[in-house]
DSSP file (Angstrom, degrees, kcal/mol; ACC not computed):
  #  RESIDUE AA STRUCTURE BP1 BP2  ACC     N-H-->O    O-->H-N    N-H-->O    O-->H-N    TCO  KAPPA ALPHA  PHI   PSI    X-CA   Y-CA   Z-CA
    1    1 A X    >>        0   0    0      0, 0.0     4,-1.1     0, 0.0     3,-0.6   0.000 360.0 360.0 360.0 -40.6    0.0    0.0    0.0
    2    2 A X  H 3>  +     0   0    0      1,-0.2     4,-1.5     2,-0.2     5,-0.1   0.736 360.0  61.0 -89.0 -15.3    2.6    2.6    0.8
    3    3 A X  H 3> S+     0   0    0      2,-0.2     4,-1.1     1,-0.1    -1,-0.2   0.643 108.0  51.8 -68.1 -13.7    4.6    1.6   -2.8
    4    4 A X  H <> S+     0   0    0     -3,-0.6     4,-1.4     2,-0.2    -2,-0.2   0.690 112.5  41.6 -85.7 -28.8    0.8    2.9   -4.4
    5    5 A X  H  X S+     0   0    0     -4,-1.1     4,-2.0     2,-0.2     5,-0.3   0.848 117.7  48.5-100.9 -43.4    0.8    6.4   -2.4
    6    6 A X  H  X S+     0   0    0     -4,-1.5     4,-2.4    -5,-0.3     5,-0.2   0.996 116.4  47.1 -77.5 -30.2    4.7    6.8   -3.3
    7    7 A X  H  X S+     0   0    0     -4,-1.1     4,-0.6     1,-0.2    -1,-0.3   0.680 113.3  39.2  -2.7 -67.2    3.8    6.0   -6.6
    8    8 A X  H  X S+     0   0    0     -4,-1.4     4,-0.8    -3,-0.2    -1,-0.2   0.443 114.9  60.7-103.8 -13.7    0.8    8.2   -7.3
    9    9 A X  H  X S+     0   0    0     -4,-2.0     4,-1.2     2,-0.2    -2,-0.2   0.804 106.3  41.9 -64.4 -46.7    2.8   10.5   -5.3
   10   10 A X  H  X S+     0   0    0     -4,-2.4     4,-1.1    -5,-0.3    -2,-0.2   0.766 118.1  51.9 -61.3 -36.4    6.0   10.5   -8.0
   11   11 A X  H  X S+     0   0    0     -4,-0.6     4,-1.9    -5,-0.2    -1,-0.2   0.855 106.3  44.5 -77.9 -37.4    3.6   10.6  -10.5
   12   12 A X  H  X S+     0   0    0     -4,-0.8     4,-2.1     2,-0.2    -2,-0.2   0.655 115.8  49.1-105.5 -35.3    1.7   13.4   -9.5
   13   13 A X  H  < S+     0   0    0     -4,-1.2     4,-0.5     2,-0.2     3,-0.4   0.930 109.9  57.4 -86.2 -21.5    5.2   15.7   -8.6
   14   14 A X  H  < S+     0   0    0     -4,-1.1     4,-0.3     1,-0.2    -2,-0.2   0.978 115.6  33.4 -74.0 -48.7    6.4   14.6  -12.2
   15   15 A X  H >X S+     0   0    0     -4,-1.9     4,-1.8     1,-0.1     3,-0.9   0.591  94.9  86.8 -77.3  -5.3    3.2   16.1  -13.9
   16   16 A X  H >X S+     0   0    0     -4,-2.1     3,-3.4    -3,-0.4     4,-0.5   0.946  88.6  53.5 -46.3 -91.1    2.7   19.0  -11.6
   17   17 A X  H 3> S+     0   0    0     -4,-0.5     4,-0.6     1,-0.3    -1,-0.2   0.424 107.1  49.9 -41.9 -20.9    5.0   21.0  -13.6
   18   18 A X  H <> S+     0   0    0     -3,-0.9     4,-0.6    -4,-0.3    -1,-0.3   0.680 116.1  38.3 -68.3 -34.0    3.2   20.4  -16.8
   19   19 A X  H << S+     0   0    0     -3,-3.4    -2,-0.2    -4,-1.8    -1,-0.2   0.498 120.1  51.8 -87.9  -2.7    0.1   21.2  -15.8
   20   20 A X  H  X S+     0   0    0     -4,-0.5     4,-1.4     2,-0.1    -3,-0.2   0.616 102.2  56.9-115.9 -38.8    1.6   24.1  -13.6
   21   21 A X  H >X S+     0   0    0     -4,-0.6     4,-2.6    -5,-0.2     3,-0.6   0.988  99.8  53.9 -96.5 -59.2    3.6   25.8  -16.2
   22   22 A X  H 3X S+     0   0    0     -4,-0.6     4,-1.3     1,-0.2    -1,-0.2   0.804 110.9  51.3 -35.9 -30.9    0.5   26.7  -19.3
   23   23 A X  H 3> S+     0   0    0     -4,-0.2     4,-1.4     2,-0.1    -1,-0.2   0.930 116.8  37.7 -77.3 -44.9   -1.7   28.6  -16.4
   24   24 A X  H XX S+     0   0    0     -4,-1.4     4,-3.9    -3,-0.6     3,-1.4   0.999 114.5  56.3 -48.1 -58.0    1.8   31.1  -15.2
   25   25 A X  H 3X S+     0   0    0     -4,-2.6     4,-1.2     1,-0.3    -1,-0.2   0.842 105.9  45.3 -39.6 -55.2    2.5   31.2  -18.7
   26   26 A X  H 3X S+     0   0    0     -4,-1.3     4,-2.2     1,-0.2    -1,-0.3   0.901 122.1  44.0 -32.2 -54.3   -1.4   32.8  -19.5
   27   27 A X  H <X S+     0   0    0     -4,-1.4     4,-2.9    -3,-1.4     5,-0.2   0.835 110.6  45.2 -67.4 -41.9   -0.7   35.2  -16.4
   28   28 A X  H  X S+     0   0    0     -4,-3.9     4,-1.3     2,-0.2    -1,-0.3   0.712 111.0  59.7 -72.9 -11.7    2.5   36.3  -16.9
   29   29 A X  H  X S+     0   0    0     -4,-1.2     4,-3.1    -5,-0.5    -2,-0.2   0.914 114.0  39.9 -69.3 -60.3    1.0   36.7  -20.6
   30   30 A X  H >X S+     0   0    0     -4,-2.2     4,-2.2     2,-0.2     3,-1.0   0.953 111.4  51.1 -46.1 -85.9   -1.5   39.1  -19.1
   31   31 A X  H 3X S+     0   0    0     -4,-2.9     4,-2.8     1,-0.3    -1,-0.2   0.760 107.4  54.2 -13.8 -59.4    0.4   40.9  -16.8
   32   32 A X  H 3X S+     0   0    0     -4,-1.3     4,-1.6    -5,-0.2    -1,-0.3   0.882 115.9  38.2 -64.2 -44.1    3.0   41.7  -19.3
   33   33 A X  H <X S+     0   0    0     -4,-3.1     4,-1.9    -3,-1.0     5,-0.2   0.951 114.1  52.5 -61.7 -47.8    0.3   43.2  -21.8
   34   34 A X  H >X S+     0   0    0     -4,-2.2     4,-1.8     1,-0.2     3,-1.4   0.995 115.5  48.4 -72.9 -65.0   -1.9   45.0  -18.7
   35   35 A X  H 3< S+     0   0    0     -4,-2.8     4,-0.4     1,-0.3    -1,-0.2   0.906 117.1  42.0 -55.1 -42.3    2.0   46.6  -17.8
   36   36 A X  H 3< S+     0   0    0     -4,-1.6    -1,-0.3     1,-0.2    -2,-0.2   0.800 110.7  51.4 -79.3 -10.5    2.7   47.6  -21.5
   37   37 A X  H << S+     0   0    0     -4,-1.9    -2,-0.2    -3,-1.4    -1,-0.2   0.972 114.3  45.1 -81.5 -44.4   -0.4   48.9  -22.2
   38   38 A X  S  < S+     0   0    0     -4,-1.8     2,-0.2    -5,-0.2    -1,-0.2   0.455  94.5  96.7 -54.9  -3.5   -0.1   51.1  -19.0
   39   39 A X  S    S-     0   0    0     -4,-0.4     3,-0.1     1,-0.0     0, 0.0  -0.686  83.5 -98.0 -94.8 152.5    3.6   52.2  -19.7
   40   40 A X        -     0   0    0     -2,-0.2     2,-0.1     1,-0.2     3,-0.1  -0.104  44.1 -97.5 -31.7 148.2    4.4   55.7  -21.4
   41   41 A X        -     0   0    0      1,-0.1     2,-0.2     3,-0.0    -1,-0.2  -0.329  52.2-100.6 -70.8 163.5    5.1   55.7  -25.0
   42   42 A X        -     0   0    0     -3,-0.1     2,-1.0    -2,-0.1    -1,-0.1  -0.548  40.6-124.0 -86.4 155.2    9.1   55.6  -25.2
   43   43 A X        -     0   0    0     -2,-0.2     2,-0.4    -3,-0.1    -1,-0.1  -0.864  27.7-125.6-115.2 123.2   10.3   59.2  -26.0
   44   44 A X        -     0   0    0     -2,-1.0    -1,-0.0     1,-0.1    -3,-0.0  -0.664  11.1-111.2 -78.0 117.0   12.2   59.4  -28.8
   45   45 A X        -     0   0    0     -2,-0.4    21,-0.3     1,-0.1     2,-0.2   0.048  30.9-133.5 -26.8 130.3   15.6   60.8  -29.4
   46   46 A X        -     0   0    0     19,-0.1    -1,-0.1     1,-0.1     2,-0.1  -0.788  36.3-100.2-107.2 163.0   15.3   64.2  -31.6
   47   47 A X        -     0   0    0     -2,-0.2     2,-0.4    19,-0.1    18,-0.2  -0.373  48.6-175.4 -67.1 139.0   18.5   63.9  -34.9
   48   48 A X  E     -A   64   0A   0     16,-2.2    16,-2.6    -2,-0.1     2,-0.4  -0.947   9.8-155.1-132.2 164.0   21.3   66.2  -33.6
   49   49 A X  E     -A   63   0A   0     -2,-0.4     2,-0.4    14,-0.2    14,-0.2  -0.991   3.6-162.8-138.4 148.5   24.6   67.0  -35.7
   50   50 A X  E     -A   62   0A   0     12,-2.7    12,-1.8    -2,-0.4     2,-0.3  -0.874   5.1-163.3-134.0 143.1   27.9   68.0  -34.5
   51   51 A X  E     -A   61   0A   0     -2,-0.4     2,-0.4    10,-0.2    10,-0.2  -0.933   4.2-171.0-152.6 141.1   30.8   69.7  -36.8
   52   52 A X  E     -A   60   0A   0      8,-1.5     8,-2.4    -2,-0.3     2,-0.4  -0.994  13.6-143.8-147.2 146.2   34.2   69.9  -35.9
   53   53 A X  E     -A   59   0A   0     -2,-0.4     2,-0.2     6,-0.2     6,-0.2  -0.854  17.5-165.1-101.1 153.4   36.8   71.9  -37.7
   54   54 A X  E >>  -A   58   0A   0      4,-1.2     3,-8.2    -2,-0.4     4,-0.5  -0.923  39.5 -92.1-146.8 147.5   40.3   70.4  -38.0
   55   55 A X  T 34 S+     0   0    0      1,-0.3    -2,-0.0    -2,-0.2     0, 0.0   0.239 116.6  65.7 -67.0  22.0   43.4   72.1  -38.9
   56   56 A X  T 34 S-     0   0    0      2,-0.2    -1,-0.3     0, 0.0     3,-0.1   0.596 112.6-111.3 -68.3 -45.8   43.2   71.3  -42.5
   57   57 A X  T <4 S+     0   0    0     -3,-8.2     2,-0.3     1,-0.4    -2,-0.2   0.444  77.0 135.1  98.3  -2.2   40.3   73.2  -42.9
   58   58 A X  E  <  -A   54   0A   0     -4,-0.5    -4,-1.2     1,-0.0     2,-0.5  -0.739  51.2-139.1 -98.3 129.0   38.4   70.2  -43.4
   59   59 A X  E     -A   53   0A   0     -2,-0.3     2,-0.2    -6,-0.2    -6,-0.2  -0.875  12.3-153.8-111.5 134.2   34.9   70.1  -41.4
   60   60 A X  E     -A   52   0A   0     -8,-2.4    -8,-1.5    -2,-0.5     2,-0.5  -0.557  13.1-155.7 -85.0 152.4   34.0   66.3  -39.7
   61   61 A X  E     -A   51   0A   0     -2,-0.2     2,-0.6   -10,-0.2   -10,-0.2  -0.949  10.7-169.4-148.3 100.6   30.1   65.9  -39.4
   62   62 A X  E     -A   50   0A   0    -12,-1.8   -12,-2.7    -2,-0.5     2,-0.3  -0.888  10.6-176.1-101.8 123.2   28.9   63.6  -36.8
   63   63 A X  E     -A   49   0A   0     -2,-0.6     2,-0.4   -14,-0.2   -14,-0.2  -0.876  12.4-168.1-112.7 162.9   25.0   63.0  -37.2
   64   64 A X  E     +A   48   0A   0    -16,-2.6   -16,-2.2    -2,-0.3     2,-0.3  -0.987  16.3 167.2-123.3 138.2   22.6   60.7  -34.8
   65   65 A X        -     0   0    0     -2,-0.4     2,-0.2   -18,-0.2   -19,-0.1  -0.946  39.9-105.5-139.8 147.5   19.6   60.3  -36.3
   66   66 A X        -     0   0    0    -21,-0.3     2,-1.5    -2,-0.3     3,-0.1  -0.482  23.9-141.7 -90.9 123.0   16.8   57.3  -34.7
   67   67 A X    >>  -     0   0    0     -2,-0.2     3,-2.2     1,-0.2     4,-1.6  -0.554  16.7-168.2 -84.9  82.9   16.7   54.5  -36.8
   68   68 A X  H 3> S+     0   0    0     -2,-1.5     4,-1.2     1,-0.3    -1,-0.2   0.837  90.1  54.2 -43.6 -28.8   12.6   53.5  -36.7
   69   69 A X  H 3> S+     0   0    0      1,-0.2     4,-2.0     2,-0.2     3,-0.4   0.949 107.6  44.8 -69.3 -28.4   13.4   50.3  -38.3
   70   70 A X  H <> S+     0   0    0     -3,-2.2     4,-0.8     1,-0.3    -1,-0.2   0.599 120.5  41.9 -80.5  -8.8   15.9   49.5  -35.8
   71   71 A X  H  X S+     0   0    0     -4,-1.6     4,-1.2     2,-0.2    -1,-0.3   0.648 107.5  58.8-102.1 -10.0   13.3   50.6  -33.2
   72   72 A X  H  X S+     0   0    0     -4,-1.2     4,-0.7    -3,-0.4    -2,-0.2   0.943 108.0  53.8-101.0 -65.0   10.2   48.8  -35.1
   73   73 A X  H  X S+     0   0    0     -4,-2.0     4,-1.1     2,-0.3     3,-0.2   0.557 104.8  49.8  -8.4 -51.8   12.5   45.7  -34.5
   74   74 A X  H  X S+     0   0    0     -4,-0.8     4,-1.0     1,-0.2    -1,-0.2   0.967 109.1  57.2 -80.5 -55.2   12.9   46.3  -30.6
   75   75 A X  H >X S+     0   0    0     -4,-1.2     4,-1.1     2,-0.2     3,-0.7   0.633 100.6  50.0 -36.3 -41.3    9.4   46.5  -30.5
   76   76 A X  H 3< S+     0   0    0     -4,-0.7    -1,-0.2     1,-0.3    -2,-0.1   0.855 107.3  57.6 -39.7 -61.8    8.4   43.1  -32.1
   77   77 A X  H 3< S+     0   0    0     -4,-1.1     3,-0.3     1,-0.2    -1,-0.3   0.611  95.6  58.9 -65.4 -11.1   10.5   41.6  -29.9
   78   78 A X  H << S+     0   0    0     -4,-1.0     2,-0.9    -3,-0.7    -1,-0.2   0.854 114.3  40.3 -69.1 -49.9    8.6   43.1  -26.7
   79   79 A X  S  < S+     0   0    0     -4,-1.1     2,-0.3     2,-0.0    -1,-0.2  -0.472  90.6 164.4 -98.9  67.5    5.0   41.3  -28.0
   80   80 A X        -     0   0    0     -2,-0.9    -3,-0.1    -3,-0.3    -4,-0.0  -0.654  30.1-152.0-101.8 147.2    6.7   38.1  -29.1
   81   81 A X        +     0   0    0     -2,-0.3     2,-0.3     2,-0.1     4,-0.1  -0.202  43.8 108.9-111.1  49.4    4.8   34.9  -29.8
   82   82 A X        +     0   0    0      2,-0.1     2,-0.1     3,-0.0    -2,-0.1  -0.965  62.2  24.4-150.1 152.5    6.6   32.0  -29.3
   83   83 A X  S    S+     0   0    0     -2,-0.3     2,-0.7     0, 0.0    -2,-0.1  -0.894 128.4  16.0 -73.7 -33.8    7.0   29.5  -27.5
   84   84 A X        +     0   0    0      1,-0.1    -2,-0.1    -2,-0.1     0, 0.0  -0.732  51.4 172.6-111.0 129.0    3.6   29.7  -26.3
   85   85 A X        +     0   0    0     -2,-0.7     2,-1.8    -4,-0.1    -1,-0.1   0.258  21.8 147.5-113.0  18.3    0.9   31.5  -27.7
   86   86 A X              0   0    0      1,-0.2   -57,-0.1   -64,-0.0    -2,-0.1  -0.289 360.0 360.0 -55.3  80.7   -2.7   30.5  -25.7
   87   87 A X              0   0    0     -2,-1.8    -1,-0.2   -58,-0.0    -2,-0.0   0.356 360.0 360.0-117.0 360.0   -4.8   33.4  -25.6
C-alpha cells in the first residue's frame, strides 16, 4: 500500500509542472500586456549634428539620427509569440 501512495505521489510531482507551467505562462502573458499597455510611450531621441573643424580646414560631421526600423525591431520583440501563444 505505501509503494501505491509513493507511486501516485511521483507521478503526481512529475506532472505538476506540466500542468503548472500553461496557467503562469497565460498570467504572466497578461500581466505583461496590462504593464505595456499602462507604460508611457518611449520618448524618442530628436536627430542632432555635431561639426568639428580640424586644422586642415576640413569640417567632420557627426550625425545621430533614430533609426525606426531598428526601433520597429525592438518593438516586435517586446510582444513576441513564441514558444507559447494560448490566448
Amino acid at each position: 500500500m505505501s509503494g501505491l501512495v509513493g507511486a501516485i505521489l511521483l507521478i503526481a510531482a512529475m506532472l505538476f509542472p506540466f500542468l503548472a507551467m500553461p496557467l503562469l505562462w497565460r498570467r504572466m502573458k497578461r500581466v505583461r500586456d496590462h504593464a505595456y499597455d499602462k507604460s508611457p510611450p518611449p520618448k524618442r531621441e530628436t536627430a542632432w549634428e555635431e561639426k568639428l573643424e580640424t586644422r586642415d580646414g576640413l569640417n567632420l560631421v557627426h550625425t545621430h539620427e533614430t533609426d525606426e526600423n531598428l526601433m520597429g525591431l525592438g518593438d516586435r520583440s517586446r510582444h513576441p509569440h513564441w514558444p507559447l501563444s494560448n490566448q
